[in-house]
C-alpha positions as CSV (number, residue, x, y, z in Angstrom):
1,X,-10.4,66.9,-101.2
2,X,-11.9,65.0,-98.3
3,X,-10.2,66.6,-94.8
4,X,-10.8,65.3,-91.2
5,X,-11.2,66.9,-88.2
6,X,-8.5,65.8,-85.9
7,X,-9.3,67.0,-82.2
8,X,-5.4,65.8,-81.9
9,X,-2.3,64.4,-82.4
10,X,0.4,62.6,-80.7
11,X,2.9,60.2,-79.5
12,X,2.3,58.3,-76.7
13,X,2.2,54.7,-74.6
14,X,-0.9,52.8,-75.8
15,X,-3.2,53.1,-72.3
16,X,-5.6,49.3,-73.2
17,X,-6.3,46.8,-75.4
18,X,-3.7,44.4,-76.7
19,X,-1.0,47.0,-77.7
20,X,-0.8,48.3,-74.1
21,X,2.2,49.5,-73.0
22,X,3.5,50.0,-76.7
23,X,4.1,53.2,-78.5
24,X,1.6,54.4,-80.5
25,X,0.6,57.3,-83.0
26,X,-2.6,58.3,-81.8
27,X,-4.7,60.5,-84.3
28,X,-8.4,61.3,-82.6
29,X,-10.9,62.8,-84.6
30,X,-14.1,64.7,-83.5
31,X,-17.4,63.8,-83.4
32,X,-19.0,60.7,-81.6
33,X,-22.7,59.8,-82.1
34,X,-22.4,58.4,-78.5
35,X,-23.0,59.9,-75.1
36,X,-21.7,57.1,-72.6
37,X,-22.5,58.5,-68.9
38,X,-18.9,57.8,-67.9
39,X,-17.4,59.2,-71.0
40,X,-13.8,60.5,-70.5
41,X,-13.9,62.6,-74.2
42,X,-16.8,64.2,-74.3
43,X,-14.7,67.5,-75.2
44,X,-14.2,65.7,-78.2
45,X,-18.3,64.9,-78.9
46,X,-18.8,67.6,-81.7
47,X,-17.1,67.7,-84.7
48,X,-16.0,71.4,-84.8
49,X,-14.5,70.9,-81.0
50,X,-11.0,72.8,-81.1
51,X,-8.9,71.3,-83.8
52,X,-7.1,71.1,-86.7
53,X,-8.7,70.0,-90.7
54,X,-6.1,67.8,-92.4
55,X,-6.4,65.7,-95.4
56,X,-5.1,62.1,-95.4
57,X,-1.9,63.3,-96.9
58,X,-1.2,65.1,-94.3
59,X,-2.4,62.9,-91.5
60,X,0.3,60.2,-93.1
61,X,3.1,62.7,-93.5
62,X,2.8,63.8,-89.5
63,X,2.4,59.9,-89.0
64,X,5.8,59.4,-90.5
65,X,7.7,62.3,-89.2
66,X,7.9,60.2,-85.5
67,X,8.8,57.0,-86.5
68,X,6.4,55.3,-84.5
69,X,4.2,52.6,-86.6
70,X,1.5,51.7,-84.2
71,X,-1.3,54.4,-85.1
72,X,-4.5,54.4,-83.2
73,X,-7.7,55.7,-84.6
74,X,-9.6,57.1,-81.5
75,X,-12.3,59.9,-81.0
76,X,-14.8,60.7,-80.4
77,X,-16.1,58.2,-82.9
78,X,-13.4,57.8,-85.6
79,X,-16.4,55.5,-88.3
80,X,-18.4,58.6,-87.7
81,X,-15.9,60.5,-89.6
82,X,-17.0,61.1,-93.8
83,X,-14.1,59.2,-95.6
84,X,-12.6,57.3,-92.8
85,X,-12.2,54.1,-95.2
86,X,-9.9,56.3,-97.6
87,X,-8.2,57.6,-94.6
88,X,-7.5,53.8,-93.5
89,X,-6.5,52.8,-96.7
90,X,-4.3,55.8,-96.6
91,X,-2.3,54.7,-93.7
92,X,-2.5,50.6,-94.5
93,X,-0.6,51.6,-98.2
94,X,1.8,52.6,-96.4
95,X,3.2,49.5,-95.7
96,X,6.0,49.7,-92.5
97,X,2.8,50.8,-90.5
98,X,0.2,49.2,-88.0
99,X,-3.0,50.8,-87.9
100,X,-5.6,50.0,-85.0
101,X,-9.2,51.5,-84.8
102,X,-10.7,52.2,-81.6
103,X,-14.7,52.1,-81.9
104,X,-17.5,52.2,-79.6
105,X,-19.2,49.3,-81.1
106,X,-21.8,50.9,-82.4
107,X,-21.0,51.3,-86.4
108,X,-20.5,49.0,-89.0
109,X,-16.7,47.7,-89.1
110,X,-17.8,45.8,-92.7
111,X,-16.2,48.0,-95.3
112,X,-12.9,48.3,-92.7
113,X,-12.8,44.5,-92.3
114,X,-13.2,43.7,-96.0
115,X,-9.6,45.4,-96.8
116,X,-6.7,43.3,-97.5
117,X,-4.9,44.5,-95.2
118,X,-7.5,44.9,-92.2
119,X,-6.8,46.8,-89.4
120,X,-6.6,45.8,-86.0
121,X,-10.2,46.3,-84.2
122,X,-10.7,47.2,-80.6
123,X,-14.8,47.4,-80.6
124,X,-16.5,48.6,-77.0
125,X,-19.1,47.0,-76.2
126,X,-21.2,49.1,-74.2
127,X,-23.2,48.1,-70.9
128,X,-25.8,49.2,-68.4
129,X,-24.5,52.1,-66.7
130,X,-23.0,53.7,-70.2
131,X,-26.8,54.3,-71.2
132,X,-25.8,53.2,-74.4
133,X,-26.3,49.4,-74.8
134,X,-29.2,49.6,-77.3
135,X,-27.2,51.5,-79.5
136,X,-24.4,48.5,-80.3
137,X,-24.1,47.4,-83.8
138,X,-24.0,43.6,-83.2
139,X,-23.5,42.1,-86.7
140,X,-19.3,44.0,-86.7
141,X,-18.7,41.6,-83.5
142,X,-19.7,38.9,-86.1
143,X,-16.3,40.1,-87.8
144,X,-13.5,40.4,-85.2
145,X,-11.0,37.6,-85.5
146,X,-8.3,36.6,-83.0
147,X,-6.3,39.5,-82.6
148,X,-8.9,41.8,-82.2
149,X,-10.5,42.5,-78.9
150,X,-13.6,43.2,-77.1
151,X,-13.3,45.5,-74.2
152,X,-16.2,46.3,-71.8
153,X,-16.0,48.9,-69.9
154,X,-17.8,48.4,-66.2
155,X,-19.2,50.5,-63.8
156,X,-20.1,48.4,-61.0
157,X,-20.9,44.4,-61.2
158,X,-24.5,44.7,-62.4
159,X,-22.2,45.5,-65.9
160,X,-19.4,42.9,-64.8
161,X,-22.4,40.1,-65.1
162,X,-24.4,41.6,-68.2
163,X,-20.7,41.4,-70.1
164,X,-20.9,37.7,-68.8
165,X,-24.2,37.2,-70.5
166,X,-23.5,39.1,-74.3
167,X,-19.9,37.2,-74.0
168,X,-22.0,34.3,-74.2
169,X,-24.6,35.5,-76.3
170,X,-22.3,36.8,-79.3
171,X,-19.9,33.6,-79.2
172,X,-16.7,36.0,-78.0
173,X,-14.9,33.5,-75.7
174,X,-11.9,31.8,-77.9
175,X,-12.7,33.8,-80.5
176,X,-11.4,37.4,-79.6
177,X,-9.6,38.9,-76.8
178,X,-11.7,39.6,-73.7
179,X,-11.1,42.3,-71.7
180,X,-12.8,43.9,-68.2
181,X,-11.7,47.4,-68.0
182,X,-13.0,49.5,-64.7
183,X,-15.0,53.2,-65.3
184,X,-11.8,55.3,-63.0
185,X,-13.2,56.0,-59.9
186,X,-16.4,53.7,-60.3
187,X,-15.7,50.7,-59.7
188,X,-12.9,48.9,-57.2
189,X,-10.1,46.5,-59.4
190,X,-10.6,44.5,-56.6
191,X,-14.2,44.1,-56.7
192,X,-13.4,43.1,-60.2
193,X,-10.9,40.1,-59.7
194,X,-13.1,39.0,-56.7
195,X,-16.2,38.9,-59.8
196,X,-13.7,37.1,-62.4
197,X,-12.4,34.6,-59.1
198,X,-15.8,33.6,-58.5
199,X,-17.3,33.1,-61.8
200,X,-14.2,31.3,-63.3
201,X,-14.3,33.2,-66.0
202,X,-10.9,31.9,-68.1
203,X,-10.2,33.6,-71.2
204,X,-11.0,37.0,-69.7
205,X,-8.2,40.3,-68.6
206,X,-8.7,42.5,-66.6
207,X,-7.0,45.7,-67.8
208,X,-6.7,49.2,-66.0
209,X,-6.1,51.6,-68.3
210,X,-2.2,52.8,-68.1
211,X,-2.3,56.5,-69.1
212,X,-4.8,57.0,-65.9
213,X,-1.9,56.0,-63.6
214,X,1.0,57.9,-65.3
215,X,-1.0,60.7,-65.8
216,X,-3.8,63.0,-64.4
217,X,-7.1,61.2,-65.2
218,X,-8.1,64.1,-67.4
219,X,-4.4,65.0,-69.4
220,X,-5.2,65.3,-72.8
221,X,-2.5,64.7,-75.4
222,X,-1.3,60.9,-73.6
């Protein structure tokens, strides 16, 4: 029986992407094949970090037990995790609940995509200062739809204008939701709107994430 490594568990406010501000199940499991300069997880890189093994089952029945139906995929890497799919499909037969997969963009979203009922996608796409932009799997952006989103996460405006350019290279404006998201501590908001003022850049958030302000910038388990 196929078990996943869940770094952990919990209830909590979603901190970005469309669902912000919304309860959510979060369920983050270990192991990333990433290692983004900024990264605010890394604890969770490996995939025997301190933990808990649970089968699907399981992860549904603790799902259940708080009445919350917005569940968030997250990691580390959740697509790097053997059986994910079955996991997904798990959660979407469920039927009263909302699952959303968090993803760094690198890994193929096809086999996620192709279920009937698809989960929501929040994909990274990952710039300059990350050290990581040649590892983005660019065919999965081909898939997102209107209600998923693009986030970039910027370090300083040299990222702010390459997001500019793949925006316009992988056809995301109108397509998917946009979002500018600053590295904490990086980069100034301010800096950010003055970049998005400039450039006119309509169809585009800016979005700090909402856990970092309610909560130490390193809490775990929010």
């Amino acid at each position: 029986m196929q078990k996943y490594r869940v770094a952990e568990k919990f209830v909590s406010i979603n901190g970005e992407g469309s669902r912000a501000g919304e309860l959510a199940v979060f369920i983050r499991l270990a192991g990333c094949n990433l290692r983004c300069a900024y990264c605010d997880t890394a604890w969770a890189w490996e995939t025997d970090c301190p933990g808990e093994e649970m089968t699907a089952a399981a992860i549904l029945a603790y799902i259940k037990t708080t009445g919350v139906k917005n569940v968030t995929l997250t990691g580390g890497e959740p697509l790097a995790s053997p059986g994910v799919l079955e996991l997904v499909r798990a959660i979407t037969a469920d039927g009263g609940l909302s699952p959303e997969i968090e993803t760094n963009g690198s890994r193929d979203i096809a086999p996620l995509a192709a279920l009937p009922d698809r989960p929501l996608f929040t994909l990274d796409y990952k710039l300059p200062a990350s050290g990581m932009e040649s590892q983005m799997h660019l065919p999965s952006f081909a898939l997102l739809g209107a209600a998923d989103v693009v986030k970039f996460v910027c370090a300083d405006l040299a990222d702010m204008q390459r997001a500019v350019e793949v925006i316009d290279e992988l056809g995301l404006l109108g397509r998917v939701q946009i979002y500018f998201s600053p590295v904490f501590g990086r980069i100034d908001p301010v800096d950010m709107v003055e970049f998005m003022r400039a450039r006119r850049l309509n169809g585009v958030k800016l979005q700090l994430q909402l856990h970092k302000f309610i909560w130490p910038a390193d809490a775990r388990g929010v």
